[in-house]
C-alpha positions in Angstrom: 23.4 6.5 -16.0 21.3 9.5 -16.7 18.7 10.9 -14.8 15.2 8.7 -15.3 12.5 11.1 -16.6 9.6 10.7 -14.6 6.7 12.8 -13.9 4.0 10.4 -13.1 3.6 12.2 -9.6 1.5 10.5 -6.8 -1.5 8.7 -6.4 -2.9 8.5 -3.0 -5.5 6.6 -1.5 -7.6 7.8 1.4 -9.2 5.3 4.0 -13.0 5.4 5.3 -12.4 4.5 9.0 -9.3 6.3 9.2 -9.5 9.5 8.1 -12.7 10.5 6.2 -15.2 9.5 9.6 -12.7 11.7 11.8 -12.7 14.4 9.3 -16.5 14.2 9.2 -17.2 13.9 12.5 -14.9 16.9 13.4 -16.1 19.2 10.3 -19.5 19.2 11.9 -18.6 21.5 14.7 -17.4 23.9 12.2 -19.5 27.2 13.2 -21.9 27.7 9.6 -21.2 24.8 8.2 -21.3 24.8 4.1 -20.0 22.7 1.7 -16.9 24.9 1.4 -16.4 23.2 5.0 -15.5 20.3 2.8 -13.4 21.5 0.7 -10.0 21.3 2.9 -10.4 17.3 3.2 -9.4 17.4 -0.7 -7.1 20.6 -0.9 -4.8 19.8 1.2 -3.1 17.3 -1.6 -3.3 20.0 -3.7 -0.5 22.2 -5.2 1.6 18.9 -4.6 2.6 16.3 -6.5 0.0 14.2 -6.3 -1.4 13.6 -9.3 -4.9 11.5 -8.0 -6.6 11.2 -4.9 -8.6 7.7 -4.7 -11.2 7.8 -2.3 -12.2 4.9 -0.4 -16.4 4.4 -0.7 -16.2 0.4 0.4 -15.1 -2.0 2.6 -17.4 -4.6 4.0 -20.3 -2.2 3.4 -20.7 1.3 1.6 -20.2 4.7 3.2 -22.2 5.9 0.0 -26.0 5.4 -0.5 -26.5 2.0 -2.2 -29.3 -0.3 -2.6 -27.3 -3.3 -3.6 -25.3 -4.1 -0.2 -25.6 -2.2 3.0 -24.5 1.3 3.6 -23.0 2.9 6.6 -25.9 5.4 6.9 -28.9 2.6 7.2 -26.0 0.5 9.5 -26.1 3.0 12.4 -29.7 2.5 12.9 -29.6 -1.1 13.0 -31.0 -2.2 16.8 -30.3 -5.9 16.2 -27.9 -7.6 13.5 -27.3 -11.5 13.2 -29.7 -12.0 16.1 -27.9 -10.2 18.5 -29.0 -6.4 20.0 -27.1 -3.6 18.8 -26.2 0.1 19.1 -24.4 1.8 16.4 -25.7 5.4 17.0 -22.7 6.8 17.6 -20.9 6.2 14.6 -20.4 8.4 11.5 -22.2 10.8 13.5 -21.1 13.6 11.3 -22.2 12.1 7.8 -25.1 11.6 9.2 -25.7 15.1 10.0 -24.1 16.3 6.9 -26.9 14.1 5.0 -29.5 13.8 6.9 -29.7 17.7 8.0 -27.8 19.6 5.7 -28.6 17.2 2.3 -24.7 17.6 1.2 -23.4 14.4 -0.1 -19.9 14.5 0.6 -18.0 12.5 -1.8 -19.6 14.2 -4.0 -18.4 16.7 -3.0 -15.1 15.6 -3.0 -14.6 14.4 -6.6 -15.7 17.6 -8.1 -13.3 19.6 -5.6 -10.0 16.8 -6.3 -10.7 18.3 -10.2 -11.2 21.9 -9.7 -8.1 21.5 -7.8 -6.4 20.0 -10.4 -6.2 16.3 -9.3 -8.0 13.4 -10.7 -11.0 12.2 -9.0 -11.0 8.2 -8.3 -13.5 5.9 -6.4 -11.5 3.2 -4.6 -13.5 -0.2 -3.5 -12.0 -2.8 -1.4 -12.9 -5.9 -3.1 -12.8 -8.4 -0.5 -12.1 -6.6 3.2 -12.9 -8.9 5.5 -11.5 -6.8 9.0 -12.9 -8.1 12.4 -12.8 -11.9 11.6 -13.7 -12.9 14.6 -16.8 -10.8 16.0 -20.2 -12.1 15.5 -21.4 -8.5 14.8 -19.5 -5.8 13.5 -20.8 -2.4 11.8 -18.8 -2.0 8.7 -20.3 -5.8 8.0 -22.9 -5.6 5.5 -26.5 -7.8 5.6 -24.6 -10.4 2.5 -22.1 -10.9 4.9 -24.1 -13.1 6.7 -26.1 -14.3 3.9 -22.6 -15.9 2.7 -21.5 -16.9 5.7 -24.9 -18.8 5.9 -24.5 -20.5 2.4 -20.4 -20.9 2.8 -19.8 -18.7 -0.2 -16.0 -18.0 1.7 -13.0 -19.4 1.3 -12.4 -20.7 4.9 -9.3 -21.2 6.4 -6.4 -22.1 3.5 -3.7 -23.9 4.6 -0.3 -20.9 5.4 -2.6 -18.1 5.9 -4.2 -17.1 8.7 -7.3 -17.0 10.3 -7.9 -12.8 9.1 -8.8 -14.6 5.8 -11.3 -17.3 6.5 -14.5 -14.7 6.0 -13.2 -13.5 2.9 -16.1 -13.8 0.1 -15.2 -16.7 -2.7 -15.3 -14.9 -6.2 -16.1 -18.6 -7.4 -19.4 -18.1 -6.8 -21.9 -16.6 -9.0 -23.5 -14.6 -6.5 -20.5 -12.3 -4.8 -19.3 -11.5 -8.4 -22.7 -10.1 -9.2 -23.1 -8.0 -6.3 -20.1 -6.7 -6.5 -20.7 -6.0 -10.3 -24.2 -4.5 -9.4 -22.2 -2.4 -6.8 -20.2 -0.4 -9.6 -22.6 0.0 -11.8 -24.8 1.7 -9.6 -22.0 3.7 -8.1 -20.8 4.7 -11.6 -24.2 5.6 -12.0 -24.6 8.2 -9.2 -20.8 9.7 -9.3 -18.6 11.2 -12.4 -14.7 9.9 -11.4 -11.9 9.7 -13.8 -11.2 6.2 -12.4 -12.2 3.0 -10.3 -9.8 1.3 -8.6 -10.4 -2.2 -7.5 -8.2 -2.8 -4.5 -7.4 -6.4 -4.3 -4.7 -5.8 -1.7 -7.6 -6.2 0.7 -7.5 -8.8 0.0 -5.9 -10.9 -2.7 -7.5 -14.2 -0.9 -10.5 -14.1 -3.1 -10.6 -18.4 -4.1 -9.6 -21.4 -2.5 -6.8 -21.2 -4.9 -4.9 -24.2 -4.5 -7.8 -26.5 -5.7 -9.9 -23.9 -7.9 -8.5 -24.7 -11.0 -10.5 -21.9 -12.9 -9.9 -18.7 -11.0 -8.4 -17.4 -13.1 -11.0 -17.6 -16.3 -13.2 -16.5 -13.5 -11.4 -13.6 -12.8 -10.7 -12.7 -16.1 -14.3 -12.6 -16.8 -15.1 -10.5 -13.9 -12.7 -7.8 -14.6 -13.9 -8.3 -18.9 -18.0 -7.2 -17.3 -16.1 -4.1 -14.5 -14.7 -3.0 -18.5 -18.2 -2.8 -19.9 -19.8 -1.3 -17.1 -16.7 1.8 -17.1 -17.2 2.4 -20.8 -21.1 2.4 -20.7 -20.5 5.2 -17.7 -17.9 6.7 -20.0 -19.8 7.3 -22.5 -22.4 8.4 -20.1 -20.6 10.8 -19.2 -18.5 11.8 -22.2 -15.1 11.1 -20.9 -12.9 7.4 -20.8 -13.1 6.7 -17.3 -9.6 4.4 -16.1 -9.8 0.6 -14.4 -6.6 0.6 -11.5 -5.9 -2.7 -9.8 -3.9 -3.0 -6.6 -2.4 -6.2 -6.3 1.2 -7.8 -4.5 4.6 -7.9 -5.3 5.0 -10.4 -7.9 3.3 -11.3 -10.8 3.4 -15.1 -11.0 2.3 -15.2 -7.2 -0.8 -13.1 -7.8 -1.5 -15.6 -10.7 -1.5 -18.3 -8.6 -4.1 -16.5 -6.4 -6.1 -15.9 -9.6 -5.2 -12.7 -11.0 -4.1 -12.8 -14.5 -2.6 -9.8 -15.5 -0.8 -10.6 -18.6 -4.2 -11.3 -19.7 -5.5 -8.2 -18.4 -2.6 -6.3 -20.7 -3.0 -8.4 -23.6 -6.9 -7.3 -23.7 -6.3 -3.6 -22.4 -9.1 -4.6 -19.8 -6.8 -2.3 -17.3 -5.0 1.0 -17.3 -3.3 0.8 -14.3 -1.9 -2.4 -11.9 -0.2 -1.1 -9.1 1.7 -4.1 -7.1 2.2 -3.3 -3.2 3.0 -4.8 0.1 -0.2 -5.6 2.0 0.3 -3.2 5.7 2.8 -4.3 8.2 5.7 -3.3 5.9 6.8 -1.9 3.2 8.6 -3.6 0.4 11.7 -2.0 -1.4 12.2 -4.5 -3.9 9.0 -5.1 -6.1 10.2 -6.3 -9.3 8.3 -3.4 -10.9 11.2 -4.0 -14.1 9.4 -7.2 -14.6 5.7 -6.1 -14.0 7.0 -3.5 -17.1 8.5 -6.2 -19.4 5.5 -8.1 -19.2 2.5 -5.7 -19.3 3.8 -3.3 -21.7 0.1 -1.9 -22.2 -0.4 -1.0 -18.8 1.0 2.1 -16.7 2.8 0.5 -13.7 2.7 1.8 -10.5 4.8 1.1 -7.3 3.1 0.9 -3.8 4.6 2.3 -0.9 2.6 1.6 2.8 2.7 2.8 5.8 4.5 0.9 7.9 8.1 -0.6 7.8 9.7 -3.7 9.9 12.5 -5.0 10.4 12.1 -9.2 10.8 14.2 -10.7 13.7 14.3 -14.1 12.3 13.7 -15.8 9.4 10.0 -16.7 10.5 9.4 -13.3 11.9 7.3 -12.1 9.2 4.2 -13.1 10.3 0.5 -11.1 9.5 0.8 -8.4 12.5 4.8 -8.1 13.9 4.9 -6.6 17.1 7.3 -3.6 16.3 6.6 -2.2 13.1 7.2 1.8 12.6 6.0 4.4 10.5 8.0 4.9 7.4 9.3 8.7 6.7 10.1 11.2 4.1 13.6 9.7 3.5 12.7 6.1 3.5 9.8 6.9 0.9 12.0 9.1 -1.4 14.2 6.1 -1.2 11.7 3.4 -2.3 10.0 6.0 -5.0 14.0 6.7 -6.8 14.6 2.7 -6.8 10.6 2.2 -8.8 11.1 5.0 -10.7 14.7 3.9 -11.8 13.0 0.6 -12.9 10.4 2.1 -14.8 7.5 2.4 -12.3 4.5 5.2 -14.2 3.6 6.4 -10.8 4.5 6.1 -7.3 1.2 4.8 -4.9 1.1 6.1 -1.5 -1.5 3.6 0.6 -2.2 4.5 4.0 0.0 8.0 4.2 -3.1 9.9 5.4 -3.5 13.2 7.1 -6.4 15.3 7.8 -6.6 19.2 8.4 -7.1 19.0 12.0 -4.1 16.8 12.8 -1.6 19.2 14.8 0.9 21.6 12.9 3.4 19.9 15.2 2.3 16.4 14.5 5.2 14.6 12.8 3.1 12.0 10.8 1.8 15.2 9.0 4.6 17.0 8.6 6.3 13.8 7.0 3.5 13.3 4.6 3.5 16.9 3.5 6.9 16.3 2.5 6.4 13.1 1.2 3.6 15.0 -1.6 6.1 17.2 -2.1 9.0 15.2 -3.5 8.4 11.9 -4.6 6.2 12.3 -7.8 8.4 14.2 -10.0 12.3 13.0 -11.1 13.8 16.5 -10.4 12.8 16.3 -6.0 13.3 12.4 -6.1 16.9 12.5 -6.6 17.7 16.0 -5.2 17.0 15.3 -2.3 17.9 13.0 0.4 16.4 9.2 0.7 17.3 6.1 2.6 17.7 2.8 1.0 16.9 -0.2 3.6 16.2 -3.4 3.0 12.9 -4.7 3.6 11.0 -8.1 3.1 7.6 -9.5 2.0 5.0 -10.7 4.3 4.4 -14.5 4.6 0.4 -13.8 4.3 1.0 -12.1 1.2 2.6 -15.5 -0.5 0.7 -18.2 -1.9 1.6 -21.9 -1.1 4.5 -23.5 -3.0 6.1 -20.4 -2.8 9.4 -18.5 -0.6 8.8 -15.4 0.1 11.5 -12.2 -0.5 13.2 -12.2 2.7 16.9 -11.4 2.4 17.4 -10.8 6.0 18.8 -11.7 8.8 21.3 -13.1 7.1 24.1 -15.6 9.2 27.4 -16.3 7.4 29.4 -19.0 8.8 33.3 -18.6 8.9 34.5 -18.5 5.2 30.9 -18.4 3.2 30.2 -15.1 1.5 26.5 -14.4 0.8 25.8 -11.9 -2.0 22.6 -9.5 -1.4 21.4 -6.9 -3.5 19.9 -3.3 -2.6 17.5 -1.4 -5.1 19.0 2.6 -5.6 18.3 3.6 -8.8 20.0 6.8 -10.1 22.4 9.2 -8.0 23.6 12.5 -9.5 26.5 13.6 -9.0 28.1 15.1 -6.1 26.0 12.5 -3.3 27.4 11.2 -0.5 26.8 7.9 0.2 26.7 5.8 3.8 26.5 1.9 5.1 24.5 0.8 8.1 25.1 -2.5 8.4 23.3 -3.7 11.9 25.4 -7.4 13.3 23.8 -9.4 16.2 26.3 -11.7 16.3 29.8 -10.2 15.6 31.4 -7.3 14.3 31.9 -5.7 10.7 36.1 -6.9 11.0 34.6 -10.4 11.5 33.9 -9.9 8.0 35.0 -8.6 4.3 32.4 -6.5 3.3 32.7 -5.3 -0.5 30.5 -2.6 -2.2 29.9 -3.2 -6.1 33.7 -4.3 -6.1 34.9 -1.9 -3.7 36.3 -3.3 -0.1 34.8 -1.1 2.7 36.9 -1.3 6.0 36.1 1.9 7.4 33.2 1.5 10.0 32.4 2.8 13.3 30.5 1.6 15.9 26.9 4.5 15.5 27.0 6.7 18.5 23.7 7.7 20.4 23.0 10.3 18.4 23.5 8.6 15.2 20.8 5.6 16.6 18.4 8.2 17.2 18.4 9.8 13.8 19.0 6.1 11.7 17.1 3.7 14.1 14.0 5.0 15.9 11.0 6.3 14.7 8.7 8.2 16.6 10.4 6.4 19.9 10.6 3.3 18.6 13.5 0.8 17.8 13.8 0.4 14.0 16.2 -2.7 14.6 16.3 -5.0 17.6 17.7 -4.1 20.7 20.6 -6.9 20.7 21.5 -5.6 16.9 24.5 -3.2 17.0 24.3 -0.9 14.5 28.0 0.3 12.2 28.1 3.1 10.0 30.9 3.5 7.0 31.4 5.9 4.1 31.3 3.8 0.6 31.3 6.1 -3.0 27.6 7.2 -4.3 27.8 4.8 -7.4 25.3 5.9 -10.2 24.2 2.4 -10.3 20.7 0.8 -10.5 21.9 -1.3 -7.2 24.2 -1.8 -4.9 26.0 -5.2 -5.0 26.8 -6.4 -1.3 29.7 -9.5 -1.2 29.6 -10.6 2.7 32.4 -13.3 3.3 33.2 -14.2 6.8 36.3 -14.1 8.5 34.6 -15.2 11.6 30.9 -16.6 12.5 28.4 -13.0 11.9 24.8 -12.2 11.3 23.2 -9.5 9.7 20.0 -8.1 10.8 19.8 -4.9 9.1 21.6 -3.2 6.0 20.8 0.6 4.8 22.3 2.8 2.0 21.3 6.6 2.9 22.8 9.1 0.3 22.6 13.0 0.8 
């Protein structure tokens, strides 16, 4: 196998709540504050390999101005909301200031920095974020959230997923499909981006899906008017300005929920659909080779989050697990040279924020930094080192009358052999290549474990040192504490994956199994 050529670099997305009202609120006490003051939010992904920075402008409500739904701004001076007395002063207190005082508009800003520093400029909109389901008033809610709740245009509680969703709008009606249509044509209006990204991955829940039988020539439509309003602003503006769509894993599941994208291709409604895991882990094995094979117009991209988790039991993949970790530069690099082997156009980083102002020493940033720094181009992808671990997809992610991918734990009883399969993509020549295999119950001689046709024997039980470098994470257990991890040296096969045969010689199960190559 030869080396994939890819040099799609990185598109990353940028939260509001996470990192631009910190960065904000902490630029203000910048002594002579200017606009340059700005500037380091956006330059610090350049001179990477990040090749677009999408900037998040709405969730439940807009952090720029709008007319058509409520923005952040007019939010904080809200004394009552929903009948109930409020206080809200203290929050965005800096893009207040940087407004209201110093008439800057940052994200403005912003995307005319991300392109005189070489990057493209994209607006990002959460199409159906519905956070804080339970609070009768919250501040990123805007004024139609109530109006909707009122009139019961949501989708309610669906039978497997959980109560997170129930306030989520219903893109059946009339009504939430116009304002949020209204919404991008008044923002295309007031910025000049190379791209809007509508990011259904928050949330994907936007019908009640198992009895609305025309979601999908509802969504279809939807995403047909988003087309006309990008070209009218295109041509506004004399350049083709891009349509991105973050959806999940699999393409047959996201039509079920209503999101047609074989349609989408066939049309060229889209440039870009980038499939992802939703937060609370990452997944390693998107069939990205079959999001290719059937939308051959459309670039591909592969989503990596923030988070990874590994699932004690079979039903341990619920909305929020308990022990999920931040993933690192090696288990990113690994997930990027698996996509990239498939095919994937660009690797997606959602969630892998940093801000100026975090600490030099701060590990989260000096993980991301490397991150930038490797996985967008083919050349630091497979030079350097990655990890290869198996992960799963979240149960709220899958739509009813579905399984979702969940390979382990695994239990093999006395004489069964169970076959799994690892994503790894290209490995040049000269790699090493290592097992971890993690056993609850039993030992690696309780089994035959063979390795694309090749029996590994050769284990040994991972010292302390080699736990603390594999399995934690910033202090925290990567596998269970009654998992016992085995490490054993098996060849760096130039392979698209790596062919597991399990057969047991005695009663075993298998929580965890990772391929790191040097």
């Amino acid at each position: 196998m030869t080396q994939p050529k890819f040099s799609g670099g990185i598109i990353l997305n940028i939260d509001t709540n996470s990192v631009t009202e910190p960065f904000l609120n902490r630029a203000i006490e910048e002594e002579n504050f200017t606009e340059a003051t700005l500037y380091p939010f956006i330059d610090q992904y350049a001179d990477t390999e990040v090749k677009a920075v999408a900037i998040n402008t709405f969730g439940q409500s807009s952090v720029t101005p709008t007319k058509v739904w409520t923005d952040v701004l007019s939010k904080s001076q809200y004394k009552t909301e929903n009948g109930l007395p409020v206080d809200y002063s203290n929050r965005w207190p800096g893009l207040q200031k940087i407004v209201n005082e110093y008439g800057i508009d940052p994200h403005a800003v912003w995307f005319k920095r991300c392109r005189e520093r070489g990057m493209e400029a994209w607006m990002s909109l959460r199409m159906n974020d519905c956070h804080c389901p339970r609070e009768k008033v919250e501040y990123g809610r805007s004024d139609f959230f109530y109006e909707a709740q009122r009139n019961g245009w949501m989708i309610g509680i669906l039978p497997g997923h959980g109560l997170h969703y129930h306030n989520a709008y219903d893109y059946a009606v009339p009504k939430v499909r116009q304002m949020m249509l209204d919404y991008i044509e008044e923002q295309l209006g007031m910025y000049d981006v190379d791209a809007l990204e509508l990011d259904f991955s928050r949330e994907m829940l936007c019908f009640k899906y198992p009895t609305c039988t025309d979601k999908c020539e509802i969504m279809n439509d939807f995403i047909r008017n988003v087309k006309k309003i990008t070209d009218a602003a295109g041509e506004k503006y004399g350049h083709k300005i891009k349509i991105a769509v973050l959806l999940f894993r699999d393409i047959d599941q996201c039509k079920t929920f209503g999101f047609d994208a074989e349609t989408w291709d066939r049309e060229n409604l889209v440039d870009y659909i980038v499939p992802k895991s939703r937060y609370f882990s990452c997944d390693n094995d998107m069939p990205i080779d079959v999001w290719k094979k059937r939308c051959p117009n459309t670039l591909i991209g592969a989503g990596i989050e923030m988070n990874f988790y590994t699932p004690h039991n079979k039903t341990d993949i619920s909305f929020r697990p308990k022990h999920a970790v931040k993933v690192n530069d090696d288990m990113a690099n690994g997930m990027a040279a698996a996509y990239v082997s498939e095919g994937a156009d660009v690797i997606y980083l959602y969630n892998h924020f940093i801000s100026p102002y975090f600490s030099p020493d701060s590990t989260w940033l000096k993980n991301t930094h490397s991150e930038i720094r490797r996985i967008g181009e083919a050349d630091t992808i497979y030079s350097t080192r990655r990890r290869h671990i198996i992960m799963f997809q979240e149960q709220e992610t899958v739509p009813a009358g579905y399984e979702a991918f969940h390979p382990l734990p695994v239990e093999i009883s006395s004489g069964q052999t169970k076959e799994i399969s690892l994503p790894i993509g290209y490995v040049p020549n000269g790699k090493k290549a290592r097992l971890l295999i993690g056993f609850s119950y039993g030992k690696p001689s309780d089994a035959e474990i063979i390795v694309n046709g090749k029996l590994c024997s050769t284990f040994i039980q991972c010292d302390d040192e080699t736990i603390a470098y594999f399995a934690e994470r910033d202090g925290n257990p990567i596998v269970h504490s009654d998992t016992t991890l085995y490490i054993g040296d098996i060849d760096a096969d130039s392979l698209m994956r790596y062919n597991l045969s399990i057969t047991g010689k005695e009663d075993v199960v298998i929580e965890y199994i990772e391929v790191n190559i040097d």
